[in-house]
C-alpha positions in Angstrom: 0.0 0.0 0.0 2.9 2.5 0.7 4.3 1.7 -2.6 0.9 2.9 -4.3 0.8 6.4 -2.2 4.2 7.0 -3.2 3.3 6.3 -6.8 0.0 8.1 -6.5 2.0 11.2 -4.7 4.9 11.5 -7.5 1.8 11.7 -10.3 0.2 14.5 -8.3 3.5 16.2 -8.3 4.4 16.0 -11.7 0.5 17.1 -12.9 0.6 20.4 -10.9 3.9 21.0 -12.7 2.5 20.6 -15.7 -0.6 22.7 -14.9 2.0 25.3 -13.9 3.4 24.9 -16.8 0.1 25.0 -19.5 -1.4 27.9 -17.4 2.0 30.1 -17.4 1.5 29.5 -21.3 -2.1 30.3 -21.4 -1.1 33.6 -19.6 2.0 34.5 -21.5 1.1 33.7 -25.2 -1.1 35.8 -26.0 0.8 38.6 -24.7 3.6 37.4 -27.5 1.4 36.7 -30.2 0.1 40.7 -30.1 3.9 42.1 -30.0 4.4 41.0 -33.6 1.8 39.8 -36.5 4.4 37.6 -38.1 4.6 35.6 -34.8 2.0 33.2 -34.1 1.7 30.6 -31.1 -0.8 28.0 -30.0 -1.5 25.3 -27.8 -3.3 22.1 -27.0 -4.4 19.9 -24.7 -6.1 16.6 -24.7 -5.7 12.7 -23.7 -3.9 10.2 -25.3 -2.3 6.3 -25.5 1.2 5.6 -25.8 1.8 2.1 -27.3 5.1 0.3 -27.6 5.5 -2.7 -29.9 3.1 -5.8 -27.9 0.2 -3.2 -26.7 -0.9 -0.2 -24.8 1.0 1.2 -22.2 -1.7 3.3 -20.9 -3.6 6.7 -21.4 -2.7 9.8 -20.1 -2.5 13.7 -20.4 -1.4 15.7 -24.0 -0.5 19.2 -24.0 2.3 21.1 -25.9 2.9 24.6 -26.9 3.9 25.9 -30.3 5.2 29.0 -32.2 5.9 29.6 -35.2 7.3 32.8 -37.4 6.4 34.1 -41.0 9.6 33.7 -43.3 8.7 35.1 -45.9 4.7 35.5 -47.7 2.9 32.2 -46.7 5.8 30.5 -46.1 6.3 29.8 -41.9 9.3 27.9 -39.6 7.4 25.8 -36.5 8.9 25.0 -33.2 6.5 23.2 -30.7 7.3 20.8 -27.6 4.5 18.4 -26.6 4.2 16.1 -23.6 2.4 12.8 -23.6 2.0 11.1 -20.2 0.8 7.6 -19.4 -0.6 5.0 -17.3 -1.9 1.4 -16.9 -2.1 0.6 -13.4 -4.4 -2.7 -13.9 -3.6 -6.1 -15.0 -0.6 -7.7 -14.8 1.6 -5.7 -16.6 2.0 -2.4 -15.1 3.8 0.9 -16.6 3.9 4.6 -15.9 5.2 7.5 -17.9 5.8 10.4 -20.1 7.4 11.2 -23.6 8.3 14.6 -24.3 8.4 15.6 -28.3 10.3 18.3 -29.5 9.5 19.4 -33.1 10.8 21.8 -36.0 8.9 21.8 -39.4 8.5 24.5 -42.3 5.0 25.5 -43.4 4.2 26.3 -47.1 0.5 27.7 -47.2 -1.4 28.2 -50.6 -3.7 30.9 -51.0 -5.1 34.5 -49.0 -7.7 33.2 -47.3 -8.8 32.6 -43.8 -8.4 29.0 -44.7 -5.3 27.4 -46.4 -4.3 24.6 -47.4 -0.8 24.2 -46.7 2.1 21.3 -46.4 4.5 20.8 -43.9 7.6 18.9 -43.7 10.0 18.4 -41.0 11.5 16.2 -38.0 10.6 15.4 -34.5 13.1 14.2 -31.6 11.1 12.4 -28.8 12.5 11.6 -25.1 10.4 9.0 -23.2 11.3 8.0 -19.4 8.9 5.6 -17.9 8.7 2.5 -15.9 7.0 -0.9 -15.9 7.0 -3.5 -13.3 5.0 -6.9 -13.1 1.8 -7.6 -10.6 
């Protein structure tokens, strides 16, 4: 049982970081985005699954922040970090964890509008730490 509040203790401690951390972005982003019209920045948050090659390691929290700058006409450079925690605290196997994902791509939009299509190329570097153990 003292393993289990330890457990349950570290997760609380790591989610009121990361509220910390989404709410400072909340605050602060919009306050950067109205400096400079060719700087644009955005953020998410959601649930997802992280999987590894025989199943689910378990659901958890998404959020991530993103900016990105106008190069030149439609054309736009994108830097965004996103965290993706998980999980799976029943059944026999048993993991926790998080993978952070740092990203860089360049945008090419089409058109004036509101609405663009656009593509996007570029690469992603992800850092997972985590833990599993057996019931």
């Amino acid at each position: 049982m003292l393993g289990i509040m330890k457990r349950t203790s570290y997760l609380t401690q790591r989610l009121k970081v990361r509220v910390l951390i989404i709410f400072s972005l909340l605050v602060l982003v919009p306050n950067l985005s109205a400096q400079d019209s060719r700087w644009r920045v955005g953020g998410i948050v959601g649930a997802g699954e992280t999987w590894d090659d025989e199943g689910s390691l378990g659901r958890g929290v998404a959020a991530g922040g993103r900016i990105d700058w106008r190069l030149v006409g439609n054309t736009r450079v994108e830097a965004a970090i996103d965290l993706l925690t998980h999980d799976r605290s029943v059944g026999f196997f048993q993991a926790n964890g998080d993978s952070v994902i740092f990203s860089a791509s360049l945008l090419q939009g089409f058109g004036g509008g509101r609405v663009q299509p656009y593509v996007l190329g570029g690469a992603s570097l992800v850092r997972h730490s985590g833990t599993s153990w057996k019931k």
